[in-house]
N, CA, C and O atoms as CSV, one atom per row, in Angstrom:
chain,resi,resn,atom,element,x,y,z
A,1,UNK,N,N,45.260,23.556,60.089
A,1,UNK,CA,C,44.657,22.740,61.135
A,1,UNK,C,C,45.498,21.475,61.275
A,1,UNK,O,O,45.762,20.787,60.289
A,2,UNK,N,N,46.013,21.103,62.787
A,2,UNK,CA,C,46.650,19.873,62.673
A,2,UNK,C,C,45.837,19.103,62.893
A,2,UNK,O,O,44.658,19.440,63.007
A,3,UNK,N,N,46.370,17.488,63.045
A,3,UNK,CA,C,45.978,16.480,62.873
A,3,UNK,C,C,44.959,16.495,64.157
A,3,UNK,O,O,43.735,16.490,64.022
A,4,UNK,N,N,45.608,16.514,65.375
A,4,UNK,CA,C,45.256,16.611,66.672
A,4,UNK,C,C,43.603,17.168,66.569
A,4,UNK,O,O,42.580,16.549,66.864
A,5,UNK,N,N,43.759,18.612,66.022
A,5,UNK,CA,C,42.458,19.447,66.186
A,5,UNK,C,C,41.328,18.736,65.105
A,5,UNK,O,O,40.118,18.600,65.283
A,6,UNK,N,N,42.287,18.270,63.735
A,6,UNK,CA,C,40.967,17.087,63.214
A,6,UNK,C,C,40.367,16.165,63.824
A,6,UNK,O,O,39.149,16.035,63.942
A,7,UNK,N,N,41.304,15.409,64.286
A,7,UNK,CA,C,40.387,14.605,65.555
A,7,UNK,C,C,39.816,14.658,65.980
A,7,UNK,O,O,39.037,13.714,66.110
A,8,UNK,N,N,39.679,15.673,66.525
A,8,UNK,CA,C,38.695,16.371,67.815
A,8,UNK,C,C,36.964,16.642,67.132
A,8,UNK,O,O,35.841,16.536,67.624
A,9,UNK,N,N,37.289,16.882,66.296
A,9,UNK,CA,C,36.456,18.126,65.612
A,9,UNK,C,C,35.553,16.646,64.737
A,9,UNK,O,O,34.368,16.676,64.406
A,10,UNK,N,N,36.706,15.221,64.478
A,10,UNK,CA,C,35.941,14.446,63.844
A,10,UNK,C,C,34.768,13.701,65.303
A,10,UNK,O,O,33.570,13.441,65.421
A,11,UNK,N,N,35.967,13.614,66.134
A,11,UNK,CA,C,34.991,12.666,67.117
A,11,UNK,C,C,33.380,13.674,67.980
A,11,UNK,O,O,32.419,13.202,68.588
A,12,UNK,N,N,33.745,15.224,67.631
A,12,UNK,CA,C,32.526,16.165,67.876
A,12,UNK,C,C,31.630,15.419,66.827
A,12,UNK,O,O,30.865,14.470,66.996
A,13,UNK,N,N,31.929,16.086,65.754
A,13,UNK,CA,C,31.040,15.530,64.544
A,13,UNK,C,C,30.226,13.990,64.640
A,13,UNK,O,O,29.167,13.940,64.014
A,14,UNK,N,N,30.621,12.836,65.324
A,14,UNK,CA,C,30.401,11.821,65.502
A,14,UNK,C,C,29.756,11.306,66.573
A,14,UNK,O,O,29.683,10.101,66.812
A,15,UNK,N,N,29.321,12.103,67.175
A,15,UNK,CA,C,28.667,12.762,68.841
A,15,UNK,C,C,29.266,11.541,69.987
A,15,UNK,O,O,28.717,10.959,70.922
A,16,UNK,N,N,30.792,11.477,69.351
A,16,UNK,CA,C,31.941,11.125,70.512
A,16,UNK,C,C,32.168,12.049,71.897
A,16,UNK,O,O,32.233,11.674,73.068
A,17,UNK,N,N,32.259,13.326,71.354
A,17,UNK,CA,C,32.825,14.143,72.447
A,17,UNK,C,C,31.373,15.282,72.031
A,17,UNK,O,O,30.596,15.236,71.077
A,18,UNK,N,N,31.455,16.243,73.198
A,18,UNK,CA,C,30.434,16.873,73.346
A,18,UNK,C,C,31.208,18.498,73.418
A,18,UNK,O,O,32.331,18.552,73.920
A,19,UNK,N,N,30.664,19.571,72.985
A,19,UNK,CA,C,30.983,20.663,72.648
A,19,UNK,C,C,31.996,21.008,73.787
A,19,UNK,O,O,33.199,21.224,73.643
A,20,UNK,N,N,31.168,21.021,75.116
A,20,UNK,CA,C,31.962,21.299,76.323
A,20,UNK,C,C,33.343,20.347,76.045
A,20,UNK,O,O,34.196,21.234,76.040
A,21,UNK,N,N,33.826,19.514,75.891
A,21,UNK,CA,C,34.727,18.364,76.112
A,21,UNK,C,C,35.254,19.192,74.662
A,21,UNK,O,O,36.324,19.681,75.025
A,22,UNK,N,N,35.080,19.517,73.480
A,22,UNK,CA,C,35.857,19.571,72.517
A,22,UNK,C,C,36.382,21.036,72.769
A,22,UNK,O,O,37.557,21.276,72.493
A,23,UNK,N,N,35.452,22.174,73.353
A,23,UNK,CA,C,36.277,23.207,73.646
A,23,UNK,C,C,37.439,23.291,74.855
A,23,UNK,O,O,38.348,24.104,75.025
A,24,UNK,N,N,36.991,22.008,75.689
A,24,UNK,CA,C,38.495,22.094,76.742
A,24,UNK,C,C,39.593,21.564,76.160
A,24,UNK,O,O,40.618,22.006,76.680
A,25,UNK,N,N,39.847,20.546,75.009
A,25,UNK,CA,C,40.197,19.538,74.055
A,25,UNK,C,C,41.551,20.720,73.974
A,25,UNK,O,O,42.666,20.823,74.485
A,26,UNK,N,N,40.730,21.475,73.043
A,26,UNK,CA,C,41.344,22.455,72.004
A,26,UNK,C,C,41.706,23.729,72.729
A,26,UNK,O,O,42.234,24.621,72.066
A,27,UNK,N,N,41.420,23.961,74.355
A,27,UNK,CA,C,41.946,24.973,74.951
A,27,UNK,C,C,40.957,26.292,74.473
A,27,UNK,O,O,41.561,27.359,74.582
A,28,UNK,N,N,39.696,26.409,74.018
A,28,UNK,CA,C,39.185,27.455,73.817
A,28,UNK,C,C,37.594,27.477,74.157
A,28,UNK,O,O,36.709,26.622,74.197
A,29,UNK,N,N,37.655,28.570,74.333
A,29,UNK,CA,C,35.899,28.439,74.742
A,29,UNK,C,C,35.076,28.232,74.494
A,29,UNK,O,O,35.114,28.234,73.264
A,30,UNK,N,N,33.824,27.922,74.902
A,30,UNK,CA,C,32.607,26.951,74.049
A,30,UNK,C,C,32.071,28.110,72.872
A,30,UNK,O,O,31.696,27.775,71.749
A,31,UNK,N,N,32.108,29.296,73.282
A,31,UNK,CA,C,31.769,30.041,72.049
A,31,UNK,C,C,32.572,30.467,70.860
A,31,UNK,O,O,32.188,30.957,69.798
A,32,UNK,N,N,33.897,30.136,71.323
A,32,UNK,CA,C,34.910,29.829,70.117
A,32,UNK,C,C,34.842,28.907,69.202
A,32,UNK,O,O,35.046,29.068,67.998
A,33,UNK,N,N,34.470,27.637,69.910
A,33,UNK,CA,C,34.406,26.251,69.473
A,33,UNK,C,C,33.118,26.553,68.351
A,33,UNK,O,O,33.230,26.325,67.146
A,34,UNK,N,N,31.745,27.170,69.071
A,34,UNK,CA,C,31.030,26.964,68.295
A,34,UNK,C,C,30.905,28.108,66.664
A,34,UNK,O,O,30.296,28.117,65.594
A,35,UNK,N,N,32.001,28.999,67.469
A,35,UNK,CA,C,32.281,29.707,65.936
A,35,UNK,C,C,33.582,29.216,64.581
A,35,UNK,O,O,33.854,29.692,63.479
A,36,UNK,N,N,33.981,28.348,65.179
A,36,UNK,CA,C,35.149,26.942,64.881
A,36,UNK,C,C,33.543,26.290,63.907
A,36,UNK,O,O,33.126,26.529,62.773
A,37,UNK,N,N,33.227,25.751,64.599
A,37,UNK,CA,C,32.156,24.853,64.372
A,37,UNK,C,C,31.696,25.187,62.748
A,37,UNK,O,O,31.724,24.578,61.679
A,38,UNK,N,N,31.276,26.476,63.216
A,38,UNK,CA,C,30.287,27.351,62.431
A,38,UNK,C,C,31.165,27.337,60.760
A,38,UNK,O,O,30.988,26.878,59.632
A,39,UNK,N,N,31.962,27.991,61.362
A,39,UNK,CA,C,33.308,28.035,59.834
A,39,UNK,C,C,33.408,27.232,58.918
A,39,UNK,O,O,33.249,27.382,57.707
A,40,UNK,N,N,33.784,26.026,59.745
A,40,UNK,CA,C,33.743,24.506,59.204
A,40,UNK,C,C,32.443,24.179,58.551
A,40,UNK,O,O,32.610,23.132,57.925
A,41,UNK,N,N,31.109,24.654,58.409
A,41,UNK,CA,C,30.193,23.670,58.652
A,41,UNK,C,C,29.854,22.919,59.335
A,41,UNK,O,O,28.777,22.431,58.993
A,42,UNK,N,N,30.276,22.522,60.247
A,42,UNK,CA,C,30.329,21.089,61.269
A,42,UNK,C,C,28.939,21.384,62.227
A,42,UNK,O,O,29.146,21.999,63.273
A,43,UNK,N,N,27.618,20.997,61.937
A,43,UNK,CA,C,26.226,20.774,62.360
A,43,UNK,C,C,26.832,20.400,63.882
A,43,UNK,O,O,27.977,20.317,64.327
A,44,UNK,N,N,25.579,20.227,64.421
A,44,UNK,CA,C,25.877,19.680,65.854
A,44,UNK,C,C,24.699,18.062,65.900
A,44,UNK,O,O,23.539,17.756,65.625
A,45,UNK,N,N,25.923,17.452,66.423
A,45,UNK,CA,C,24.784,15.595,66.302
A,45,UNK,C,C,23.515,15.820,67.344
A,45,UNK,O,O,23.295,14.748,67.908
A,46,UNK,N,N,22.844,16.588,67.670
A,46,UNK,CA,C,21.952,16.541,68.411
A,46,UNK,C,C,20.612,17.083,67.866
A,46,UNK,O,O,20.613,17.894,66.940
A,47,UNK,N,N,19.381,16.605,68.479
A,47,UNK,CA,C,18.168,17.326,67.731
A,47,UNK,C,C,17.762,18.191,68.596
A,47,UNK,O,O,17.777,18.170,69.826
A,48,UNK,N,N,17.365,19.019,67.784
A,48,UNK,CA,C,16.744,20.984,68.303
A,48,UNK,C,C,16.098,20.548,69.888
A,48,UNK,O,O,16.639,21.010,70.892
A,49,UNK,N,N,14.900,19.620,69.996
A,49,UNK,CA,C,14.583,19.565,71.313
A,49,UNK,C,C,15.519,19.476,72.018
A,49,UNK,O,O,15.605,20.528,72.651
A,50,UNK,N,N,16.613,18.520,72.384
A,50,UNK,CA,C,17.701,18.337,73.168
A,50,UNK,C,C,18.641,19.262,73.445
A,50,UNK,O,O,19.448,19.212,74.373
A,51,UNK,N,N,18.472,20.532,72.226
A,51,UNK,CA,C,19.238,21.835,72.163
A,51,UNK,C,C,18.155,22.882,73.513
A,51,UNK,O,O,18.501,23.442,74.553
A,52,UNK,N,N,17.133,22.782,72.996
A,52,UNK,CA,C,16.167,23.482,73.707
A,52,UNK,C,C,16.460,22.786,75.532
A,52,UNK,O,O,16.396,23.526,76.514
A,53,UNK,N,N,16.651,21.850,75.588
A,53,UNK,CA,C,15.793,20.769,77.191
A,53,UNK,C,C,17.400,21.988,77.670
A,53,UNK,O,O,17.201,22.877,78.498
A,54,UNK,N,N,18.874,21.819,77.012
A,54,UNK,CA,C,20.596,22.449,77.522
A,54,UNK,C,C,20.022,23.869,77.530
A,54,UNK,O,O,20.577,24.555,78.389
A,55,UNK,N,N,19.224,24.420,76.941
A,55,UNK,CA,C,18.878,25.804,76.866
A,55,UNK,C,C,18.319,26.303,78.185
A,55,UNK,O,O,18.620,27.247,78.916
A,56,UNK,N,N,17.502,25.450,78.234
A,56,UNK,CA,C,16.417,25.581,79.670
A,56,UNK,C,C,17.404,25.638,80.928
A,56,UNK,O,O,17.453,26.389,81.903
A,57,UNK,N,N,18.114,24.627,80.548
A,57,UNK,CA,C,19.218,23.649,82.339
A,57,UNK,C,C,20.259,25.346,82.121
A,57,UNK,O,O,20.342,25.990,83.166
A,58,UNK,N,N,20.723,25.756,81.303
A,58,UNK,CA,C,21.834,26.737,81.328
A,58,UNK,C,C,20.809,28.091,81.905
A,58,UNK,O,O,21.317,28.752,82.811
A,59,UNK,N,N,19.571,28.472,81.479
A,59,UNK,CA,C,18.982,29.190,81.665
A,59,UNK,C,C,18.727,29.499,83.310
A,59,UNK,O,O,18.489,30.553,83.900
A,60,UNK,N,N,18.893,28.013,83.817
A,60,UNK,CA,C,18.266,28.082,84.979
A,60,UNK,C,C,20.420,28.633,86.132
A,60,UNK,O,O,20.613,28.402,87.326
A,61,UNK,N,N,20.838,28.896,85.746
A,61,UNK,CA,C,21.995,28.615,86.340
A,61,UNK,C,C,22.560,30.311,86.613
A,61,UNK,O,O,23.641,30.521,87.163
């Protein structure tokens, strides 16, 4: 992992950048990212409701 993709992955972690923004970052898709994510450990800075409210808005699309 270079430096570049630590970055990224620190300022995700830090709820700097947002999943969408870190998978265009890194050139890969949000379900890449979140299996990136997953590997790492790297939680997501947000709470479950706020996961649920993006669930609903994507649902509706």
């Amino acid at each position: 992992m270079n430096d570049e993709v630590f970055e990224m992955l620190r300022h995700y972690k830090e709820g700097k950048l947002s999943l969408e923004g870190l998978a265009k970052k890194l050139d890969i898709s949000i379900s890449e990212a979140i299996d990136l994510l997953a590997e790492l450990g790297i939680e997501a800075p947000i709470e479950f409701d706020d996961y649920l409210k993006g669930f609903e808005v994507f649902k509706e699309k």
